[in-house]
N, C-alpha and C positions, 0 to 999 in steps of 0.2 A: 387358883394357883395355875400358873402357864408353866409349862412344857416346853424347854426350847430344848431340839436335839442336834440341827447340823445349822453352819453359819448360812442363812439366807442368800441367795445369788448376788444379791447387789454388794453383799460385803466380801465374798470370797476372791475377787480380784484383788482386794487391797490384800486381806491378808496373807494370801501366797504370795502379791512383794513384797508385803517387808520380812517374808519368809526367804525370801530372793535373794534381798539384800542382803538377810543375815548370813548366809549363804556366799556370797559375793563380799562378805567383807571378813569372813573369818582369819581367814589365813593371813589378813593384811595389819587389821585394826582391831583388833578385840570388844577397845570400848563402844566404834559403830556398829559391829557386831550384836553387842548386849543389844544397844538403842533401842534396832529392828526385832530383836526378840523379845522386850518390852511392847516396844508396840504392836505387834501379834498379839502379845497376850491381851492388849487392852481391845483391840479389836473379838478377840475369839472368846474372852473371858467367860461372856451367855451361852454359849456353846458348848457342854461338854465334848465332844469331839476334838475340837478344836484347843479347845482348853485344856485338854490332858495331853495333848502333842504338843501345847508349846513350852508345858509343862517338864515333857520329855526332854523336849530338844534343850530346856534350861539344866535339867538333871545333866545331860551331857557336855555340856558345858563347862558345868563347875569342875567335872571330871577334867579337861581338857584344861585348864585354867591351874589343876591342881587345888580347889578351894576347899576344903570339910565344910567350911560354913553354909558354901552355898550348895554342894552334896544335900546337907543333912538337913538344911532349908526346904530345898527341893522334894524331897521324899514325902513327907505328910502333904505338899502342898498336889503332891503326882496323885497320892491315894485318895483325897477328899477333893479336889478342884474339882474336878469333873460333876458328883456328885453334888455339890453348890450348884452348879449351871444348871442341873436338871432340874431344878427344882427351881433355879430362878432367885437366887439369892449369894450372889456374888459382890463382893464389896467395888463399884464402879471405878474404874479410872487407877485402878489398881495392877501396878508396871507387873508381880509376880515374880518379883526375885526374893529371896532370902535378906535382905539387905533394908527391905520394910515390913511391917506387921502385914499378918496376912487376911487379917481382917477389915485394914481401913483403906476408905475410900479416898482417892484422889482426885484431882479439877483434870480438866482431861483439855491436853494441847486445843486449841485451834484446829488446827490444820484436820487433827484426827473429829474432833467434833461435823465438822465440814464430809467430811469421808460418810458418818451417819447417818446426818442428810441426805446425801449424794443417794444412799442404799434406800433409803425409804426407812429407816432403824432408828428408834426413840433410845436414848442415852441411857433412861434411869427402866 
């Protein structure tokens, strides 16, 4: 069983932009907002650290959005996400909103598969 505890050097540049982004488009556009906060999470997902902050920042979200759905989504995914990562058993390609099961896998963009690569980081 592998142990992943912080995101690798190669992938932490990407995921602080689309932390950036998310950040940079809050106030403007909500739904590019969410985008970049999905794709954090698909980047950070193996990572508890990472994983439970983007966790966070989606708990804070729904707050800001006013949603319960995506609140009360959020919460079990805040408490137990993390815990997955450590252990290495996170459902891949999985965006981390309230809005999909939080158990199934999704095909994971292009663009972020390339990112992967890029890091020296196996997908599955």
């Amino acid at each position: 069983m592998q142990f992943n505890l912080r995101l690798p050097q190669g992938l932490y540049p990407f995921f602080e932009a689309e932390l950036a982004n998310y950040r940079a488009a809050l106030e403007l556009d909500l739904a590019k907002a969410w985008h970049h906060l999905e794709r954090a999470h698909i980047i950070g997902q193996r990572y508890p650290f990472a994983h439970t902050y983007v966790h966070w920042k989606m708990l804070q979200f729904g707050f800001k959005i006013k949603s319960p759905k995506e609140v009360l989504g959020q919460l079990p995914r805040l408490l137990v996400g993390g815990v997955k990562s450590f252990v290495g058993k996170v459902p891949v390609g999985n965006p981390g909103g309230s809005n999909v099961p939080p158990l199934k896998s999704f095909p994971i963009e292009k663009d972020l598969q390339n990112i992967f690569l890029e890091a020296g980081v196996g997908l599955a």
